[in-house]
Structures are given as C-alpha cells and as structure tokens.
N, C-alpha and C positions, 0 to 999 in steps of 0.2 A: 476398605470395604464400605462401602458405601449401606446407609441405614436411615430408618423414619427419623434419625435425631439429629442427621448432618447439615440440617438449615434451619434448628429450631433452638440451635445451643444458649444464643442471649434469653431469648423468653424464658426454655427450663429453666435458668440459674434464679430468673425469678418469679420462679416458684418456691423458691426456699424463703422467704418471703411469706408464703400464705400458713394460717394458724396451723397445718394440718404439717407441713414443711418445721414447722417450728417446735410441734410436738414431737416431732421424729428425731429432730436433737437430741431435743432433752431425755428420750426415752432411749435410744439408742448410746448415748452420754451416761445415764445410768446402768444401764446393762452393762458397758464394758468396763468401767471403772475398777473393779477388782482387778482384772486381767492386764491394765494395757499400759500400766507406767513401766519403762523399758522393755516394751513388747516388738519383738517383729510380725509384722500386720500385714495382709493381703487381702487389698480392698478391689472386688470384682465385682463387675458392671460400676466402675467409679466417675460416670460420667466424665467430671468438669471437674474431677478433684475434691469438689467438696467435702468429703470425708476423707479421705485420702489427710486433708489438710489438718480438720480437725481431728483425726488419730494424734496427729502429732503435737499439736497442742494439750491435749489431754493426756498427755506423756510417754507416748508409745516412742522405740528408738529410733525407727525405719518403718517407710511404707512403702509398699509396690503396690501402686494402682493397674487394675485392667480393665479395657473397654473396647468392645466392639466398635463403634463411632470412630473413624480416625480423625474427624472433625473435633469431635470432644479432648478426645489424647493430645490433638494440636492444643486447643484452647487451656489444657489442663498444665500440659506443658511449659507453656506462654507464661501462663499466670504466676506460676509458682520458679521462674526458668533464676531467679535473683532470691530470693526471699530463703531458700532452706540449704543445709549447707551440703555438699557434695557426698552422694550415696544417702542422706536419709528418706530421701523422695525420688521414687522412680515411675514411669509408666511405661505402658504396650499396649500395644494396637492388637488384638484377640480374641476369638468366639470362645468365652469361657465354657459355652457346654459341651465343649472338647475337651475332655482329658489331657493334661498335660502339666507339666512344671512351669510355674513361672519365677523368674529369679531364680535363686539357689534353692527355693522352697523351702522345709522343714520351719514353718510359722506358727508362733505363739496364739496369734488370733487371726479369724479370715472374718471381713467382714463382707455383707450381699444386703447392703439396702435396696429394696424392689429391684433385685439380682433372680429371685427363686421365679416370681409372676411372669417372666419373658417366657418361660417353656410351655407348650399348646398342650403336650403329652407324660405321663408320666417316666417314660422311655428317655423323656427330654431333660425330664426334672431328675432323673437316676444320674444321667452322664454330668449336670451340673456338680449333685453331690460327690459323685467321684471324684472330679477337679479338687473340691476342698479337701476330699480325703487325702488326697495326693498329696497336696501341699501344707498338710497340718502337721505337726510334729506329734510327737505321743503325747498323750495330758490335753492335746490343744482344744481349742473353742469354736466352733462359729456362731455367729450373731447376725442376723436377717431380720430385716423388715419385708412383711410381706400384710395381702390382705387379710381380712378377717378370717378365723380357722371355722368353716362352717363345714356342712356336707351337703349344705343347699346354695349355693352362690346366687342363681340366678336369683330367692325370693330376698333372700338378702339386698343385691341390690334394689330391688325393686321395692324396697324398704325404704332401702338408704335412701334412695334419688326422689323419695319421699318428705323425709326429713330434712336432707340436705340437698333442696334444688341446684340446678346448674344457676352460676351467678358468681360476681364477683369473691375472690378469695375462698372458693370453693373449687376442691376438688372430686369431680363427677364424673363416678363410674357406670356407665352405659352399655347394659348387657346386649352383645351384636348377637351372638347366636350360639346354640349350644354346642359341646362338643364335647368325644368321649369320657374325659375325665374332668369335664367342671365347666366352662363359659366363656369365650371370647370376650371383651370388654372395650370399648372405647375410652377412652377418657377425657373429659373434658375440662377443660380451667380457665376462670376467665383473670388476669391479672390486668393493673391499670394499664398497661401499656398492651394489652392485643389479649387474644384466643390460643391458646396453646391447647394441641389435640393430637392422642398418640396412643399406639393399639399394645393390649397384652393381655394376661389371662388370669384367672380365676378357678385353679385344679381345686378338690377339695380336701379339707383337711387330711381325712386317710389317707390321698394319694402323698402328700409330705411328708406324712408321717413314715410311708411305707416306703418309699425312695430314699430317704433318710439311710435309711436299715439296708435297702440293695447296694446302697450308693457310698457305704462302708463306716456311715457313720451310727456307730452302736451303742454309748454311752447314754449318757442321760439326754431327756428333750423335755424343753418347757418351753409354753407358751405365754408370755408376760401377760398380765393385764396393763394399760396405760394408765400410766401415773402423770398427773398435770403438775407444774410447776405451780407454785406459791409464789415466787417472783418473776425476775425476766427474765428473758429470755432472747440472746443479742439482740438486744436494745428494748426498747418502747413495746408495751405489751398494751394493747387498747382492751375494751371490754370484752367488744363482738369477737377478738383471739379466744376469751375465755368461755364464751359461748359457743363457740366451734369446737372448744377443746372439751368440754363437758359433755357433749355431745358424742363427739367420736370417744369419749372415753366410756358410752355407757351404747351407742348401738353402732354399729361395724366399722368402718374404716380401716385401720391397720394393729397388727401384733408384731410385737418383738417376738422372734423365735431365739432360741440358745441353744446349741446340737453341740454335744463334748464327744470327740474322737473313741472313746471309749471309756 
C-alpha cells in the first residue's frame, strides 16, 4: 500500500538524528524500562524498525513490528534481515487502525511512537485503540509518543513555531487547517542532507483521553512530563541538542502517554 512515507525512508531515519528524535529515546527508554526486560512487544506504526530494534536492546524478548509503508517493512526488514536471531524480530505490512491480531498477540507491552497523531478523527483514534486492546494481554501496557496534550492545538502551534522556527535540526509543526476534533498539521524538518515534509494530526487531549476508554483501554492513564538526559545520548550530545531539549521540555513538542489494559 502505497503511503506519503514510501520515498522518503532515507531522510526519516535521519531524523532520529535531530535533538527532538533524540529526546524521544531517552524518554520513551525511560517509560518502558520497568516493563520490557523479557517482554513481548508490539511496535505499531514501526516505520524502519527503529524501535522495533531498540525494544530489543533494552531487553524485551521478541518484537513484532507493524507498518502501513510497505517500503518501510522492506527497508526494516533489510536492515535487521542478519543481525537478530530467528523469531525475535518480526514485521508486516498493515493499516494498524484496523482491528486485528497481529502475531499470536496476547503482548506484554505495545508500543505507538507518533502511532496515535496519524488518525483525522476520534472514530479513527477509537479503532487504533482497539487494535492495542486486542493484542495486550491482561496486566499489559501501552506507551505512545504523541504531541502535546492540549485542548487548543492550533494556539499551541502557533506558539511552538514561534519559539521553535522552521530550520535546521528542528522539527516544525504547521497548522494546515482545522478540523472536527483538533488540527491537520504539516511538518516540516530541515536535516543536512534535504527537507523532509509529511502530514498528520493534532486531536485534543480529551479526544485521547476518551478513545482510550471507547477503545477498551480502562486502567490507569498518564501523561509523562519529558525528562532531559544529563548525559548522552547515542553518541555526541552538542549544546544546541540541549537547548532544544530544554525547550521542548518546558513548551509543546511531545508526551509520553502510558494507557494500562485495565
């Protein structure tokens, strides 16, 4: 199935690269650390693996990635096709806001890094949550990166893209136009090697919160605050990382969410 991400896979990956890509590690790294040494893990919207991969580093026992992109799945594939040993690394090619099993399901942890921002509608974001409900086992977790939890998006960005203009090692969200439950968004990134620009949405917090609940997940829900690292963060941390991170950690950019099965 072809998608806005099937000719832009090199540029994405570096994006993980830029300080905002870097915080998401570590903050997403800290969230799941309780949960994920010999965990079975279900990483949805898993682009190019990236997390997918670091699950497993961080000691989870098996991952099954999914992604809509079949360009991505190839490349995630590709990458990983030697390096993990047989069965703890899987992918598929799949519109996760379909309900359905993937793998054998019944998973310790699902993870949705900017997984929840792809749905326009809350209808959209109910059938997402479903999917995790589907595939979490009793007790289980999910952990999501998504944008800031506001109930105003659009003044938000128009904050953000204030403070943090469009420009190198920024990522810049670009309110296109409103729509019933929160803001279309552009985004824009400039990395040294090109422009990377790709569309998604901005629901507001309520609507999360309340999909969540339709969407069968009824346990606990928390919104992290970001936490900066003190040290590195793979590899070389310049100043200006710290200065973007200080930043996003004090006006919008992104939350960790935690939604427990019950």
């Amino acid at each position: 199935m072809a998608t806005q991400y099937d000719n832009i896979g090199t540029l994405f990956d570096q994006m993980r690269k830029t300080p905002q890509a870097k915080l998401v590690d570590y903050n997403v790294q800290r969230a799941v650390t309780p949960y994920i040494k010999g965990a079975k893990v279900l990483d949805l919207a898993c682009g190019t693996g990236h997390f997918s991969t670091k699950a497993l580093e961080w000691g989870a026992a098996s991952v099954f990635g999914v992604d809509l992109s079949s360009a991505m799945i190839e490349t995630a594939e590709t990458a990983n096709a030697t390096t993990h040993s047989a069965g703890s690394l899987q992918f598929e090619t799949a519109d996760c806001s379909i309900p359905k099993i993937f793998g054998t399901g019944s998973y310790d942890l699902i993870l949705g890094v900017w997984f929840l921002n792809y749905s326009s509608t809350k209808a959209q974001m109910t059938g997402m949550y479903r999917t995790i409900s589907l595939n979490l086992k009793p007790g289980g977790i999910f952990v999501g990166v998504n944008p800031y939890p506001t109930e105003d998006p659009r003044s938000l960005h128009e904050k953000e893209i204030q403070i943090r203009p469009i420009g190198l090692d920024i990522v810049a969200p670009v309110v296109k136009n409103d729509i019933d439950d929160g803001v279309a968004v552009h985004i824009i990134t400039t990395v040294e090697s090109g422009r990377l620009e790709f569309d998604n949405f901005h629901l507001r917090k309520s609507v999360y919160e309340a999909a969540a609940r339709e969407g069968g997940l009824v346990g606990k829900l928390v919104w992290k605050d970001v936490e900066i690292p003190q040290g590195t963060v793979d590899g070389e941390v310049r100043e200006r990382d710290r200065e973007i991170w200080r930043s996003l950690a004090e006006y919008g950019g992104f939350r960790v969410l935690m939604v427990w099965k019950e």
